[in-house]
Every structure is written in C-alpha cells, then in structure tokens.
C-alpha positions as YAML, in Angstrom:
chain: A
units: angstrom
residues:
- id: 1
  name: UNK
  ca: [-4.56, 4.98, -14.38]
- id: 2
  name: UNK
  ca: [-4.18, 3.24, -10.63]
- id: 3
  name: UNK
  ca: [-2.45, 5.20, -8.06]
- id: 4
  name: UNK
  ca: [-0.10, 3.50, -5.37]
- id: 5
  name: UNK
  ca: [-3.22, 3.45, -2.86]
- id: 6
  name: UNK
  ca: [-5.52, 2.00, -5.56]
- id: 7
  name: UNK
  ca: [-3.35, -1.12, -6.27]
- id: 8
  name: UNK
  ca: [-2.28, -1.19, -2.18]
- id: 9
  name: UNK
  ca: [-5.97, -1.60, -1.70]
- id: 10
  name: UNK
  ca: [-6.80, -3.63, -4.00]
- id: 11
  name: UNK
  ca: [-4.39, -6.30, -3.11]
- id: 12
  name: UNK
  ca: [-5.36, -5.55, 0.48]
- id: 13
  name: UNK
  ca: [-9.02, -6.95, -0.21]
- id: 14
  name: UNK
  ca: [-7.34, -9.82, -1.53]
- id: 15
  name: UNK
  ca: [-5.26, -10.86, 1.36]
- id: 16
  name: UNK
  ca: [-8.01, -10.17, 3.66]
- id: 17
  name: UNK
  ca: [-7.69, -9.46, 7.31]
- id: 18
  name: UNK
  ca: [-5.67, -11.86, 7.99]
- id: 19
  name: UNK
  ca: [-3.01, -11.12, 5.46]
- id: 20
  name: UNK
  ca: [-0.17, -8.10, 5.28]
- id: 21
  name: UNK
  ca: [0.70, -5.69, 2.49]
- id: 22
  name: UNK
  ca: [3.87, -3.62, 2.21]
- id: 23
  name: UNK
  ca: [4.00, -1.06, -0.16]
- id: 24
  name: UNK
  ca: [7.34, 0.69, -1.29]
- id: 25
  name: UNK
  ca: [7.48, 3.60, -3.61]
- id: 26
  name: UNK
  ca: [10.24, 5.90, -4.02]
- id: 27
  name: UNK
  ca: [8.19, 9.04, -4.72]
- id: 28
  name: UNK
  ca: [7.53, 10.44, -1.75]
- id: 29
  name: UNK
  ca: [4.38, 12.58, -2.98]
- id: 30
  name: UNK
  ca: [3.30, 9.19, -3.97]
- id: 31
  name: UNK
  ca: [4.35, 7.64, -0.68]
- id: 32
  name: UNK
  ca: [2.59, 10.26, 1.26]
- id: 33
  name: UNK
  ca: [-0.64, 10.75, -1.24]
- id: 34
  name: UNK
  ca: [-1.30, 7.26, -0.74]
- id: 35
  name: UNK
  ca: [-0.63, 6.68, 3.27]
- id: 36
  name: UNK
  ca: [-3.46, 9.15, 3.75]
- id: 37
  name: UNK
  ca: [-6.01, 7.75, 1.28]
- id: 38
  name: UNK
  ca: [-5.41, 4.49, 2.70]
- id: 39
  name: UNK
  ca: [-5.76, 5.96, 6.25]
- id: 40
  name: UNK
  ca: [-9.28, 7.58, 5.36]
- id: 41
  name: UNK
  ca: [-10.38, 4.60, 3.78]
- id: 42
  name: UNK
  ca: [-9.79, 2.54, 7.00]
- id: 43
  name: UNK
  ca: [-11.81, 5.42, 8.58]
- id: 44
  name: UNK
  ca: [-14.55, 5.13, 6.39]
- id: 45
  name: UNK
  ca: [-14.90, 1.31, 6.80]
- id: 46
  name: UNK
  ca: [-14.80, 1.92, 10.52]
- id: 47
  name: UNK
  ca: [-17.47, 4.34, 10.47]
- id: 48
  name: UNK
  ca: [-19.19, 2.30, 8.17]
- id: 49
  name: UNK
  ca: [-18.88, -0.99, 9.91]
- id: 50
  name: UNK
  ca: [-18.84, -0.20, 13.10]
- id: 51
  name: UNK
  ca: [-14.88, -1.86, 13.62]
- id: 52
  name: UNK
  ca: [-11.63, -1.33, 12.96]
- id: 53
  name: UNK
  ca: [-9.88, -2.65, 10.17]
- id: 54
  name: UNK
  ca: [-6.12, -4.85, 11.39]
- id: 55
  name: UNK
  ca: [-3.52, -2.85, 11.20]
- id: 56
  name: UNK
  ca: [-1.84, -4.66, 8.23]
- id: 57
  name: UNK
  ca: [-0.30, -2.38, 5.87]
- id: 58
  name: UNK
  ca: [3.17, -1.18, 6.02]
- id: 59
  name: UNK
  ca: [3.98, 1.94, 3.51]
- id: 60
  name: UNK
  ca: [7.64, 2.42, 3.10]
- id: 61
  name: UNK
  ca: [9.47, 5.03, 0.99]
- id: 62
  name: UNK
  ca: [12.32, 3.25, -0.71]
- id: 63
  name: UNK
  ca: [13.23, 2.49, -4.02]
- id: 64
  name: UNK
  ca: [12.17, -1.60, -4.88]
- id: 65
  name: UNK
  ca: [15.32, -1.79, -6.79]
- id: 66
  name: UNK
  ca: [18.00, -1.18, -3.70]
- id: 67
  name: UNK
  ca: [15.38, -1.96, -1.06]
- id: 68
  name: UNK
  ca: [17.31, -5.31, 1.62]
- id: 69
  name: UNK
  ca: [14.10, -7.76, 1.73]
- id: 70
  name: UNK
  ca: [14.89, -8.86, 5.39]
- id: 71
  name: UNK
  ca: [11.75, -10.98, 5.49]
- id: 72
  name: UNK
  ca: [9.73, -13.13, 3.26]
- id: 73
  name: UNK
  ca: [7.27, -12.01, 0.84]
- id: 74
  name: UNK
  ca: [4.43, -13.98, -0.98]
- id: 75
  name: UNK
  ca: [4.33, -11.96, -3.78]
- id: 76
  name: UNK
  ca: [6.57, -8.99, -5.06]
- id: 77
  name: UNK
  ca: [4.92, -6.88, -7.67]
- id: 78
  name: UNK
  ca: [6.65, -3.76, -9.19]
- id: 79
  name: UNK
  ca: [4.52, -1.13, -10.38]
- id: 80
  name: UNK
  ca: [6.21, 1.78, -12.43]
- id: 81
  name: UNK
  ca: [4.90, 4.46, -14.52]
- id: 82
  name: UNK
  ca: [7.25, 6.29, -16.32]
- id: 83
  name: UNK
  ca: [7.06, 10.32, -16.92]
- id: 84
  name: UNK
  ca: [7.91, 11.90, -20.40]
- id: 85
  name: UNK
  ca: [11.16, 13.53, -20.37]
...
C-alpha cells in the first residue's frame, strides 16, 4: 500500500524542481506522518547531493471534499483508502 508521502513524492519527481505539489489529507496522523518523511527525505538528498531541494511542497490538513481551491491546479488526484468498520 502507498502512504500520503509515497504518492506526494512520487508525483514530486515528476514535476521536477521546477514544479509544485500540494498535498491535502484530512487525517492528521497522516498529515503529520507524511510532512516529516518528506522533510527527511529532502535531508537526505541534501546530504547526498550536496544542495537543497526547492521548497515546493505544500502539505495541508483539510478534507479534498470541502477544501475552497483559491488557485489553479494542473492536476487534482484524490487518494482514499477506506478502513473496515
């Protein structure tokens, strides 16, 4: 199974450097579980590389359902995973 950071990064690599990704999830474990894998994998490619990866990545808790798009998006992409009741 992908986590929230998995698919963040993963579409990250896609739009490059140049390119922003905004993440909303409405879990906040999920929120916060993947804001700090993200952050030590930008910390890993700067020890790695020897620079720092763009600030491009914007991770919002919020549901996608009632979230006001105030700007323009390329691509929206919902992820869910639903839990056994």
């Amino acid at each position: 199974m992908w986590h929230c950071f998995d698919r963040s990064l993963f579409i990250l690599l896609l739009v490059g450097e140049t390119g922003h990704v905004t993440t909303l999830d409405r879990s906040k474990k999920n929120h916060i579980s993947a804001k700090r894998h993200f952050d030590d994998w930008v910390n890993s490619y700067s020890l790695s590389y020897g620079i720092q990866w763009p600030n491009n990545v914007t991770f919002l808790h919020h549901d996608i359902c009632s979230y006001n798009m105030e700007k323009k998006f390329d691509l929206v992409r919902s992820f869910s995973f639903s839990s056994p009741v």
